[in-house]
C-alpha positions in Angstrom: 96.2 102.5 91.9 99.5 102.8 91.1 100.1 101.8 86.8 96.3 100.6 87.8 95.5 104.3 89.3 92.2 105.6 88.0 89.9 108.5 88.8 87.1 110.2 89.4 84.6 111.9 87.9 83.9 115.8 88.5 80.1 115.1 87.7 80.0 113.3 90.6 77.9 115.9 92.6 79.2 119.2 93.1 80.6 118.6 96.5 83.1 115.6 95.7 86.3 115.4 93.9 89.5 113.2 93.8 92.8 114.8 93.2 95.8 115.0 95.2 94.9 117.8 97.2 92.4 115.0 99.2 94.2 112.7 99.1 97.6 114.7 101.2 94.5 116.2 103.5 93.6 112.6 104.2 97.1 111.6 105.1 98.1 114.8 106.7 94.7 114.1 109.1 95.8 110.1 109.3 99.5 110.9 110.3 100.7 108.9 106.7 101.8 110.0 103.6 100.2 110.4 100.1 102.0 109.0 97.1 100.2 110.2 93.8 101.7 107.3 91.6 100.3 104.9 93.4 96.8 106.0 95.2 93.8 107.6 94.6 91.3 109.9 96.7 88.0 110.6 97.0 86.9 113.9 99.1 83.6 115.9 100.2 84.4 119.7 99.9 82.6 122.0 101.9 83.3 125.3 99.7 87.1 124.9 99.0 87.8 123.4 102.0 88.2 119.7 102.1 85.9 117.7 104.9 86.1 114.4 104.5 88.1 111.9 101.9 89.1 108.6 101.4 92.6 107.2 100.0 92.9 104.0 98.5 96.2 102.2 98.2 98.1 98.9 97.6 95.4 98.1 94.8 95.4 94.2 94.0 92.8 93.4 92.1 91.3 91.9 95.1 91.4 94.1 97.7 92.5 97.5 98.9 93.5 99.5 101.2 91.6 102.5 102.8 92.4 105.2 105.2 89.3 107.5 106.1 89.3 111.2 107.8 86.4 112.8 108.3 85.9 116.4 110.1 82.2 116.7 109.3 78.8 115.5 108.2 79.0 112.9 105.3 76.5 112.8 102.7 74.6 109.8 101.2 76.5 110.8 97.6 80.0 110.8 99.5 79.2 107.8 101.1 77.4 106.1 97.8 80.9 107.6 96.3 83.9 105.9 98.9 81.9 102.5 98.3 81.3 102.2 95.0 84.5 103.0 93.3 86.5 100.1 95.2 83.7 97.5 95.2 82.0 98.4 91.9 84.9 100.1 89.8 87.7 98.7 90.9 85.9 94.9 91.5 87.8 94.4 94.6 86.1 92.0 97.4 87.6 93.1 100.3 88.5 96.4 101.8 90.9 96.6 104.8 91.1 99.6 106.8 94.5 99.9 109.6 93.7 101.9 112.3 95.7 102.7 115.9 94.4 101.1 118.7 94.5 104.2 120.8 92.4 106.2 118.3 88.9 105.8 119.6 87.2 108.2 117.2 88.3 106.3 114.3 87.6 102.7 115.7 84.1 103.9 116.3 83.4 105.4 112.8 84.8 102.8 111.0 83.0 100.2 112.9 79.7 102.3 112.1 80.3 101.9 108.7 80.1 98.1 108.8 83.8 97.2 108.8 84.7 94.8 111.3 87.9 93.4 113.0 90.2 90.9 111.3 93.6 91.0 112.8 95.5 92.7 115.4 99.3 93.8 114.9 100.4 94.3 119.0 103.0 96.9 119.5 102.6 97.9 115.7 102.4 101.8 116.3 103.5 104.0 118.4 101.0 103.8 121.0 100.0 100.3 120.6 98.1 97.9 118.5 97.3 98.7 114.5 94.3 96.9 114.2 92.9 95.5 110.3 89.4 96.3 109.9 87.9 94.8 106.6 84.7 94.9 104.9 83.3 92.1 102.3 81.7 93.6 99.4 78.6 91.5 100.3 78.2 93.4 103.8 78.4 96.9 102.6 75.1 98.3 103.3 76.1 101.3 101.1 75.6 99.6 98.1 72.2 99.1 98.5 69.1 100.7 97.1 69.4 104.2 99.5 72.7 105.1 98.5 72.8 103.3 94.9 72.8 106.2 92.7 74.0 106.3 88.9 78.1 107.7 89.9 80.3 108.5 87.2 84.1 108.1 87.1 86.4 109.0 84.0 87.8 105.1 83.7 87.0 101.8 85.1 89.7 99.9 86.6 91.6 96.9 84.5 
């Protein structure tokens, strides 16, 4: 991420990618922005159109931060994917995940996937509370036998 930025694999499966395009769907979905130079992304394509994705930013060797959209189904390779290039690539031990208060839909996924609530920013967005979700590397179920698949990315992170 960033002069540490590294990325992904085509061989992955034939449904995921990282490039830019994801990563400015993700951001364009999340209401942020996508900064090339300093992020990465991971996305599901249904056809040519992007589904789902994952951008990682602010990359400090021990942790990272992750901003999900998804619009449909996930599969056990995307998921596999989003998990194992932080935790396993990257060697980070924490992933922290901001989401608004007021956004329901995202609060529930994200709390489905095993992250949980660390801190609470009141009156940090526009409609309320931006609220940290993290997840230890040692609670990620995704890592785990059912999703652990052999993934292959182009460079490892220093």
């Amino acid at each position: 991420m960033g002069r540490h930025r590294r990325s992904v694999s085509g061989r992955m499966g034939r449904n995921i990618t990282s490039s830019p395009e994801v990563g400015e769907w993700v951001c364009n979905q999340t209401g942020g922005g996508y900064y090339e130079e300093r992020s990465n992304a991971i996305g599901l394509k249904n056809g040519e159109n992007v589904v789902a994705g994952v951008v990682y930013e602010n990359w400090n060797g021990k942790s990272v931060i992750v901003h999900i959209a998804i619009k449909e189904r996930l599969t056990a390779a995307f998921l596999a994917a989003i998990f194992d290039y932080p935790f396993n690539v990257c060697n980070v031990n924490k992933l922290i995940a901001p989401v608004s208060s007021n956004n329901a839909k995202a609060l529930k996924l994200i709390t489905n996937m095993g992250f949980t609530e660390e801190a609470r920013l009141k009156d940090a967005d526009t409609n309320g509370d931006i609220v940290l979700l993290t997840m230890a590397r040692a609670s990620c179920r995704f890592l785990g036998k059912r999703y652990g698949q052999k993934i292959s990315y182009a460079a490892t992170c220093a």
